[in-house]
N, C-alpha and C positions, 0 to 999 in steps of 0.2 A: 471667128473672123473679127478683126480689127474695125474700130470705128475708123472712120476719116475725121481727119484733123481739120479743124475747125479753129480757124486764127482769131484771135480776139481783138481786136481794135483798141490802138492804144493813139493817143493824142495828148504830143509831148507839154506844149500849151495849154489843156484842162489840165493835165494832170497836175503841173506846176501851179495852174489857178487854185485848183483844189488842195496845196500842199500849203501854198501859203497864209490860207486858212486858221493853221495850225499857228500860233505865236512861236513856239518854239523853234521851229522850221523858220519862220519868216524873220525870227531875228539872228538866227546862222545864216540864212541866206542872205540878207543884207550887208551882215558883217564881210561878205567876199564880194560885195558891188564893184568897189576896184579892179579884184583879181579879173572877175568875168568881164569889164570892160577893156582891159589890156589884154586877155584871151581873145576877145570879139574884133580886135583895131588889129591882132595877130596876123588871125585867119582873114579878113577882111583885106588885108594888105597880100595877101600869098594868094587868094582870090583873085584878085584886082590883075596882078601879074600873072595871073593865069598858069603857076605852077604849083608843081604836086611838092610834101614832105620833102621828097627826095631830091627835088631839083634843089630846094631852098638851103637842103644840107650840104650838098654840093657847093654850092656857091660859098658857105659860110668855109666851108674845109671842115667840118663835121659829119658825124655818122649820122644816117637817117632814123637811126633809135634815138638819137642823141636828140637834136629835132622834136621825132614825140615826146621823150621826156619833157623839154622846156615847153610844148603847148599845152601838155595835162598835168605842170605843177603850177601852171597860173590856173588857180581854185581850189586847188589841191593842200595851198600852203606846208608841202614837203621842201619845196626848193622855192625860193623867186631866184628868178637869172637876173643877172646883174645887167647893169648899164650898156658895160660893153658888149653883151652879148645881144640884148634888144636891139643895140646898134646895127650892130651884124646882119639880124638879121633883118631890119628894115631894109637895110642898103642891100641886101640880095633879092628883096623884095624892089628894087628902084624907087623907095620910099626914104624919105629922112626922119628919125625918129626924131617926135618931138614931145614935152612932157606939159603938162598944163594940170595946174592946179587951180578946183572952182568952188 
């Protein structure tokens, strides 16, 4: 007879406290400060509007892969979308992108 499965508790927040820890980790991880703040103002704004991937693609006239693509290569540093495209996608969001540097 099979044991029963027994979930392990995982807690995305230690783990990260505990990862950063490591200097190596914690200076790759700094190094993408930007990307994950333009990821977080992303999803933040697509929140806000209270729509899913797909509506947001919709709106832009894009695929909804196309969509995931562009919010898991900010961190990823595979792709950055461009200007126009953040643009895009803020204004399907009814947000205006704005850029600031601090």
């Amino acid at each position: 007879m099979a044991k029963p499965h027994k979930p392990i508790p995982f807690d995305p927040a230690d783990h990260l406290a505990k990862s950063l820890r490591n200097p190596a980790f914690k200076a790759a991880y700094n190094a993408l400060e930007d990307e994950f703040s333009a990821l977080d103002a992303l999803l933040l704004a697509r929140k806000e509007a209270g729509l899913t991937q797909a509506e947001v693609a919709e709106r832009m006239g894009i695929a909804q892969s196309s969509l995931a693509r562009i919010e898991s290569s900010l961190g990823s540093r595979k792709h950055s979308p461009s200007l126009a495209t953040l643009r895009r996608y803020a204004e399907a969001c009814g947000k205006k992108l704005t850029i600031q540097i601090g």
